[in-house]
LOTI-163278 format. One record per residue (C-alpha): residue in three letters; x, z, y. Coordinates in steps of 0.1 Angstrom, whole numbers, padded with zeros to 4 digits, always signed. Layout:
// LOTI-163278
alaXZY/...
***
This chain:
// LOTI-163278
unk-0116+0564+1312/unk-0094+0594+1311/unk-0059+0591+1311/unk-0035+0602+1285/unk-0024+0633+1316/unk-0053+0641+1323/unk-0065+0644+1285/unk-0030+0666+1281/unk-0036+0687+1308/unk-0073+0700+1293/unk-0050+0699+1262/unk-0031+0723+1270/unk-0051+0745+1289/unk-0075+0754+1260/unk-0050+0756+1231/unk-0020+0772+1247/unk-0046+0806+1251/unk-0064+0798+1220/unk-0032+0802+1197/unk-0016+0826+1217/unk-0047+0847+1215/unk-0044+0842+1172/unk-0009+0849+1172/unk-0001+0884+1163/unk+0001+0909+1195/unk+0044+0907+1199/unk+0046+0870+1192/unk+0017+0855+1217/unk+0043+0852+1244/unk+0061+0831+1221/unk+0029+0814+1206/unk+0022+0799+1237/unk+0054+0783+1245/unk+0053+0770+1208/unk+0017+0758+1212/unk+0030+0737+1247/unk+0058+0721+1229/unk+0039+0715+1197/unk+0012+0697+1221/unk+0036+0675+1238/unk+0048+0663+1207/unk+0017+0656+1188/unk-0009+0651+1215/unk+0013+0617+1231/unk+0015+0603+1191/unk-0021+0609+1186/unk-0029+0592+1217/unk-0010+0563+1210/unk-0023+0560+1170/unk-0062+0567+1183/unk-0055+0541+1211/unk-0042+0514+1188/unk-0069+0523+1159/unk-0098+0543+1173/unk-0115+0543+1134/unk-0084+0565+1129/unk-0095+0595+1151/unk-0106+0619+1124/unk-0074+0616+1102/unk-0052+0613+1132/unk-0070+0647+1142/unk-0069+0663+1108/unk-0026+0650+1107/unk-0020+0670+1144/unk-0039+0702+1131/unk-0018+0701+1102/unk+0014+0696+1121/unk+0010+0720+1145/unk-0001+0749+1116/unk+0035+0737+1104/unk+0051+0743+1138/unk+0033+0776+1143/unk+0041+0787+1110/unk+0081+0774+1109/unk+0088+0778+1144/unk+0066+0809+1158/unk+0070+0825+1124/unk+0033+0832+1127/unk+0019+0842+1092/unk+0005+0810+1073/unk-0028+0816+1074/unk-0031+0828+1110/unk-0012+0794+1116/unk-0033+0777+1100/unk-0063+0795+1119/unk-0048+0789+1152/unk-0042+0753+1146/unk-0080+0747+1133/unk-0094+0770+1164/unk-0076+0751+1192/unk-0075+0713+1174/unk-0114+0718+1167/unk-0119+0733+1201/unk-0107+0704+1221/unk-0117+0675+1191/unk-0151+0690+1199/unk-0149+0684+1238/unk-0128+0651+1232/unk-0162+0639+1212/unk-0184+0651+1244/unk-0164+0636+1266/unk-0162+0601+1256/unk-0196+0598+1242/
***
């Protein structure tokens, strides 16, 4: 099994570029850092809440996307919908290698 670093580490590799690439063209330095922090606050509770009730993955999933739209949208300043598009690209990008990955 693959532990919670390791899982953080591909984590972060593929969304940090995939919402700084979203973001517009001044704010993708600040996207990224935004998308690192946003990661190490939701990826370690959706570890824990998947590890305690694995049934839970898709709503776990669909409560990180929405909290890191939030994030990008509050914090970066990001326009909502290309928040929202960020979050969906990178959360469905990795939910889709997490699915291949453990099955």
């Amino acid at each position: 099994m693959i532990g919670w670093a390791a899982a953080w580490l591909v984590t972060i590799t593929l969304e940090v570029p995939l919402v700084a690439a979203c973001a517009p063209r001044g704010m993708r330095r600040c996207s990224a850092l935004d998308a690192l922090l946003a990661n190490s606050f939701t990826h370690p509770l959706a570890w824990i809440a998947v590890a305690h009730h694995p049934g839970a993955w898709l709503p776990v999933e669909g409560a990180v996307m929405v909290a890191e739209a939030l994030a990008y949208g509050f914090v970066t300043g990001m326009p909502w919908w290309r928040a929202a598009c960020a979050a969906a690209l990178a959360n469905g990008t990795t939910a889709a290698l997490s699915l291949l990955w453990w099955h």
